[in-house]
Every structure is written in C-alpha cells, then in structure tokens.
N, C-alpha and C positions, 0 to 999 in steps of 0.2 A: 431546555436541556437539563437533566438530573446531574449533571456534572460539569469539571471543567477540573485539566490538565494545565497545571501551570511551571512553566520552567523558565529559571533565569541561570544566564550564563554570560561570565565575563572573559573577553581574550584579550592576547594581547593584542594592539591595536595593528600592527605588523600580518598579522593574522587576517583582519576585517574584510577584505575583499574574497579571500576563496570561504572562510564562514559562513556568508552570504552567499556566495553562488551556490554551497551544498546546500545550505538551507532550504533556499529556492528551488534546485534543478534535484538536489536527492530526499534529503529530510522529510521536508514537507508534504511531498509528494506522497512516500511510503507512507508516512500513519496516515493520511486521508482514505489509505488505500486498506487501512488495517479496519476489521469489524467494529462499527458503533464510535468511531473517530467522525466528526458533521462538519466542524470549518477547524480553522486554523487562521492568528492573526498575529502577528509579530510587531515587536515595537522597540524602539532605542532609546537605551534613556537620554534623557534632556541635558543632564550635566554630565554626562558620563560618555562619550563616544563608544568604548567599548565595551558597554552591559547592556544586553539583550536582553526581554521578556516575551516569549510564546503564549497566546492561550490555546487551547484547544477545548475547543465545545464536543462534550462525548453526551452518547445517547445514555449511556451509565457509566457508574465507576468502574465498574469490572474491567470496561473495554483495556483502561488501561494499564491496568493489576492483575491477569490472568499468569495463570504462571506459562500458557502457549504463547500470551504477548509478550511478557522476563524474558520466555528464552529464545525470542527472537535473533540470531546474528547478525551483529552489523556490518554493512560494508568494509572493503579495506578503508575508503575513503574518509569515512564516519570513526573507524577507529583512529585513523590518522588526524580528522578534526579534535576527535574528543579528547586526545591523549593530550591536545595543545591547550585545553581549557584550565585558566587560572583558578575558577569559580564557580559550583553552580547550584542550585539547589531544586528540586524536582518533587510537587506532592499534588495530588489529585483531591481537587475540595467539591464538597458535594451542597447539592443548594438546597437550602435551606426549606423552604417552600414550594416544590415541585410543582404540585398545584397551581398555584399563582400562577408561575410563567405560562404554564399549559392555558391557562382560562388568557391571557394577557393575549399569546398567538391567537386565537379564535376569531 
C-alpha cells in the first residue's frame, strides 16, 4: 500500500458499546466502500479501555484528502458519535518505500 490512514480516538467509557457497534455496522463499512480505501483494522489500547486506533490501508494518499472525500456528509449517527469524542487526532502517512512493499507482495 502507498498509504495508511491512521486515526485515534478517545471516549468516554459510558460511550464504548454504541462506538463500536457504529464503528462496525456504519464507520467501517463506508470508507471501505470509499475509492482506493483496501482494509481497515482497529485496535484498543492495552492501558487505556477507552482509546481507540484505526489503520486504514489506501491504495494512495489522495483517497483520503480529496476535497470529494472532506466533503463527504456524515451520518446523523456519525455526527452524534463524533460530537461525544473527548480526543482525537487524524493524519494520513505515506510509505516510505513504495517499492519495497510492491516487490515484498510478489
């Protein structure tokens, strides 16, 4: 992958059961469904119950910096998760040696 989508996000812990269910049943779904978005893998931190880390594997950085993908709408449900987020920090890293991983697949 030439990219990767990385987003952490902390809630309150009161919160944790319906963040998960969007995550799973709306979140995730839609950017799989968005151009050049490839997996999607979620994780909890170890000391922290309520901070969350996404990756998302993109075929480029664009996929997810277009200004068609910014002005995407979000769900009411997505607006109603997001607006309960304590925490979060969101930025798209690009790899380093593109090449390599392409020859590594092979």
């Amino acid at each position: 992958m030439a990219a990767v989508l990385i987003v952490q996000v902390e809630i309150d812990p009161a919160d944790d059961e319906e963040f998960n269910r969007w995550y799973d049943e709306e979140h995730v779904p839609e950017k799989l469904a968005s151009p050049g978005f490839v997996s999607a893998r979620r994780f909890r931190a170890h000391d922290h119950e309520a901070r969350y880390l996404v990756i998302y594997e993109l075929e480029t950085p664009e996929a997810a910096t277009t200004p068609a993908y910014m002005r995407q709408e979000p769900s009411e449900w997505s607006k109603s998760i997001m607006a309960r987020w304590k925490d979060w920090n969101r930025a798209v890293w690009v790899d380093l040696k593109p090449d390599a991983a392409a020859t590594a697949e092979s």
